[in-house]
MARBA-3410 file (N, C-alpha, C, O; in Angstrom, 1 decimal):
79
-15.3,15.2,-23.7,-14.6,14.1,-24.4,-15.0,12.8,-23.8,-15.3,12.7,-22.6 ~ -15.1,11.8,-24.6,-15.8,10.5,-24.2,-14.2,9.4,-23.9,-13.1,9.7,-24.2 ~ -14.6,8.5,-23.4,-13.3,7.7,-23.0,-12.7,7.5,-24.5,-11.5,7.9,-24.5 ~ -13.1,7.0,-25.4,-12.4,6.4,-26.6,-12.0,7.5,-27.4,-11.9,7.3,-28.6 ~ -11.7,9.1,-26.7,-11.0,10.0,-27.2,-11.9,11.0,-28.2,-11.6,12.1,-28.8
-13.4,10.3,-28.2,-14.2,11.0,-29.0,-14.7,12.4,-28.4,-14.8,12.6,-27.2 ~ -15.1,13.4,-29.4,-14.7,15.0,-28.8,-16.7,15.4,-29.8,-16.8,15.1,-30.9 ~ -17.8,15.9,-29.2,-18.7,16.4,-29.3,-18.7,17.7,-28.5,-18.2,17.9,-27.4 ~ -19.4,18.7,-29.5,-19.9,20.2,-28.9,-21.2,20.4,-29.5,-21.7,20.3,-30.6 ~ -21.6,20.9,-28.1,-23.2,20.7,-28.1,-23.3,22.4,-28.0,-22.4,23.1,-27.6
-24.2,22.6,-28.4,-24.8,24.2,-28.2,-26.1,24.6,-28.3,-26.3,24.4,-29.5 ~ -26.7,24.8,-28.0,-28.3,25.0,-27.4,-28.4,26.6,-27.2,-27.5,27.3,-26.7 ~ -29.6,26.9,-27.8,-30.3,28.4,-27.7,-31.6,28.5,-28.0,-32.1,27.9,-29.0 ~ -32.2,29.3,-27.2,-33.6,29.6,-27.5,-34.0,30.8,-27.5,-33.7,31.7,-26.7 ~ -35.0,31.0,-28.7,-35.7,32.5,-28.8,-37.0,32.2,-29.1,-37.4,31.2,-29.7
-37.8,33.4,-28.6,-39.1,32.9,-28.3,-39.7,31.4,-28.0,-39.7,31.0,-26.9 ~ -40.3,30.7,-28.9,-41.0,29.7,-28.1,-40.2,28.7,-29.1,-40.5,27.5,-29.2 ~ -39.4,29.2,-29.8,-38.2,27.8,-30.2,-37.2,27.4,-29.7,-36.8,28.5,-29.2 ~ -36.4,26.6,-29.4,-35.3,26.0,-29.2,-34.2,25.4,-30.4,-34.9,24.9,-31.2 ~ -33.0,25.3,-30.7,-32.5,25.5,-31.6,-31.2,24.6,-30.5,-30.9,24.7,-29.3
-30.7,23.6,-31.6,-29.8,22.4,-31.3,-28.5,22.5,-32.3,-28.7,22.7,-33.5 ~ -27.6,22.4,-31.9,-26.5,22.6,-33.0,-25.2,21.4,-32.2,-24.5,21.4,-31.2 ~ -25.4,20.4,-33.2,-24.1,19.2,-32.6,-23.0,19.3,-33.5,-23.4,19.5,-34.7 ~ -21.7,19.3,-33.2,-20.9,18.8,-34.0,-19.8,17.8,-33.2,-19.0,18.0,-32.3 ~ -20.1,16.6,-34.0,-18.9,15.5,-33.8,-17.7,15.6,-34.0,-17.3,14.8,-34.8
-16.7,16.6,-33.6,-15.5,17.4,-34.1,-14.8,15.8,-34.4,-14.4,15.6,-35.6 ~ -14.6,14.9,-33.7,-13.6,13.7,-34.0,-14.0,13.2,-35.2,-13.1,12.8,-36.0 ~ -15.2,13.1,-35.4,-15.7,12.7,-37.0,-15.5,13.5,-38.1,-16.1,14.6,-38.1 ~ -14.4,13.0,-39.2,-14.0,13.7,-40.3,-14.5,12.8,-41.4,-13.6,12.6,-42.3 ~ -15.4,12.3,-41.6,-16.2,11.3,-41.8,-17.5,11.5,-42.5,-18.5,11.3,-41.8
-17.6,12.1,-44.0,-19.2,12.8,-44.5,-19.7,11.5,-44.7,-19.6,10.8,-45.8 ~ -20.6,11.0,-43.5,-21.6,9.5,-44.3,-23.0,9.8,-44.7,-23.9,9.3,-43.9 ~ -23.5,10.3,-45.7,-24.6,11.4,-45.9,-25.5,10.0,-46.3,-25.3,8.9,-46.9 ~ -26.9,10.6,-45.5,-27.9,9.5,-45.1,-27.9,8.4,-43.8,-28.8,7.8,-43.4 ~ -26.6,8.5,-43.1,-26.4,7.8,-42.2,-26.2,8.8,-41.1,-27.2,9.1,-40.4
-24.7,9.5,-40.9,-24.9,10.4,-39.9,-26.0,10.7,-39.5,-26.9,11.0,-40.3 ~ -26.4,10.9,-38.2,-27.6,11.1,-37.6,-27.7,11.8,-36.1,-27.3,11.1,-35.2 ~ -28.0,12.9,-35.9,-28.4,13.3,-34.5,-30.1,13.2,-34.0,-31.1,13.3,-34.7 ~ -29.9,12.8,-32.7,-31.4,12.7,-32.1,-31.1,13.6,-30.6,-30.3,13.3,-29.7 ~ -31.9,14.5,-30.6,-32.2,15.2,-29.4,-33.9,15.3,-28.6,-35.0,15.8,-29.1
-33.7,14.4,-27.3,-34.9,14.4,-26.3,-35.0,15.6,-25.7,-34.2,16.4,-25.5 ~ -36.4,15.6,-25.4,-36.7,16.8,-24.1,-37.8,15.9,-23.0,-38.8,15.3,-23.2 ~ -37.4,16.2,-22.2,-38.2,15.8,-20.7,-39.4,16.9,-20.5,-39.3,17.5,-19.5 ~ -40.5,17.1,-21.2,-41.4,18.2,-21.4,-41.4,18.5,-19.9,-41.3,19.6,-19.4 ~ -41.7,17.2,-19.2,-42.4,18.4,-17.7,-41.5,17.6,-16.8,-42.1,16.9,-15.9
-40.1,17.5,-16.8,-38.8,17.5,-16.3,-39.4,16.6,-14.9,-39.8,17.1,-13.8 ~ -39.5,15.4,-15.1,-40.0,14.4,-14.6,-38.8,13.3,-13.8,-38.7,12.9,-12.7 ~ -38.0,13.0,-15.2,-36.4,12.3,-14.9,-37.2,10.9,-14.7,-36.9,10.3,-13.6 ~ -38.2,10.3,-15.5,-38.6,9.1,-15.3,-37.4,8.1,-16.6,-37.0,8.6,-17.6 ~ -37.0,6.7,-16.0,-36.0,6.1,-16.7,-37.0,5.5,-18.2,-36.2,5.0,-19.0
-38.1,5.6,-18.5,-38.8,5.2,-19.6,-39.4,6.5,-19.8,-39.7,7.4,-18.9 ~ -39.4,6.6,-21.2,-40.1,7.5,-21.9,-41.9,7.7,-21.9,-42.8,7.0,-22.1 ~ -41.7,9.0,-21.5,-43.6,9.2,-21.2,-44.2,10.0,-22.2,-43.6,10.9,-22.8 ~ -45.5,9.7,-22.3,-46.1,10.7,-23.4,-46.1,12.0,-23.8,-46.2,12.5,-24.9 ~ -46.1,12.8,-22.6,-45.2,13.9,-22.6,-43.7,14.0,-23.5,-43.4,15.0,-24.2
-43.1,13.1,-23.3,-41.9,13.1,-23.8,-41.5,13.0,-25.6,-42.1,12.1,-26.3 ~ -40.7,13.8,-26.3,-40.6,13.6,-27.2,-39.0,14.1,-27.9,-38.3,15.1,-27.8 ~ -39.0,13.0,-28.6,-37.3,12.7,-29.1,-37.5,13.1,-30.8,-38.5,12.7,-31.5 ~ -36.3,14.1,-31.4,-36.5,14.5,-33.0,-35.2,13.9,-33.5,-34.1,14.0,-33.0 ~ -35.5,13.0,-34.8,-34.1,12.6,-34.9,-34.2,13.5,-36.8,-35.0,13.6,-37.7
-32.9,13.8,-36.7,-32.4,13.6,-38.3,-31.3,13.3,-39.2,-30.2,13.3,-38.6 ~ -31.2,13.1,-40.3,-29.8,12.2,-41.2,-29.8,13.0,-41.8,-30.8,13.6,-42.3 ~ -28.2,13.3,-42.0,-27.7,14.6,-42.9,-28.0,13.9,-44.5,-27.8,12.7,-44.6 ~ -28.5,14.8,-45.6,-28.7,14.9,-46.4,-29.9,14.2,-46.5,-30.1,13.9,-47.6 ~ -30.6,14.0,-45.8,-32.2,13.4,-46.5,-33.0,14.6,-46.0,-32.6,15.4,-45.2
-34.0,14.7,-46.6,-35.6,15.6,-46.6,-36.3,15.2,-45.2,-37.2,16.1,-44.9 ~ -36.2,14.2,-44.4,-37.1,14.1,-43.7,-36.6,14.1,-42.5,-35.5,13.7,-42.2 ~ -37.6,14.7,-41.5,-37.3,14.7,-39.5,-38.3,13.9,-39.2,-39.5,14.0,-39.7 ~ -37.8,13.0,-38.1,-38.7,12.1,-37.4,-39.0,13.2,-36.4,-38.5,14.3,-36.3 ~ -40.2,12.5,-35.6,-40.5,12.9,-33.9,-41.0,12.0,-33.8,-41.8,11.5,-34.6
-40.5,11.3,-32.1,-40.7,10.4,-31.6,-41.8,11.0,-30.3,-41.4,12.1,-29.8 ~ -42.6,10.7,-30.0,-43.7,10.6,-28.6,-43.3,9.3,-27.4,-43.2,8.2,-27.8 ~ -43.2,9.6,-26.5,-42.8,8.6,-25.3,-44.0,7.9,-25.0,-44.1,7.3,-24.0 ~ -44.9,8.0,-25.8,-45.8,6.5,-26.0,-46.0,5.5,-27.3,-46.8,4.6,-27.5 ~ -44.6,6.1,-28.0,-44.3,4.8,-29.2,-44.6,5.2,-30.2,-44.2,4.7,-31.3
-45.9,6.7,-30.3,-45.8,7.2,-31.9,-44.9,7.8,-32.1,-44.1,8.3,-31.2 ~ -44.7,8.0,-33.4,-43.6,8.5,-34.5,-44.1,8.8,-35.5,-44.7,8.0,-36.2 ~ -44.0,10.2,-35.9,-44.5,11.2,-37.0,-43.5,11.5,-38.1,-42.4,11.9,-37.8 ~ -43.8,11.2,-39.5,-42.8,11.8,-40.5,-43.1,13.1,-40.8,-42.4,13.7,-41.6
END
């Protein structure tokens, strides 16, 4: 729970060479379709540097649209 009472559950699982992310913002009762948005990083070679490295890459998506970004920790971004 975050100070301003806000409540997230995170859940994470992996099988074979995927990984699988499941957020829900339980305090948000709030459908803002196109806006809502989750972004999950990975530290590929668990480095813990405070800037993002090329190894590094962040996947964002907005509920109800067609498209997932990925971000690269050298500034590209793929649709």
């Amino acid at each position: 729970m975050f100070d301003d009472g806000a409540m997230i559950h995170l859940r994470t699982a992996n099988q074979e060479n995927f990984i699988y992310v499941q957020i829900n913002f339980e305090s948000d009762k709030i459908i803002d379709k196109g806006f809502d948005s989750a972004m999950v990083c990975f530290d590929t070679k668990n480095d813990k540097t405070l800037t993002l490295q090329s190894n590094d890459y962040c996947f964002l998506t907005i509920l109800d649209t067609k498209k997932l970004f990925t971000y690269q920790g050298n500034g590209d971004s793929y649709n």
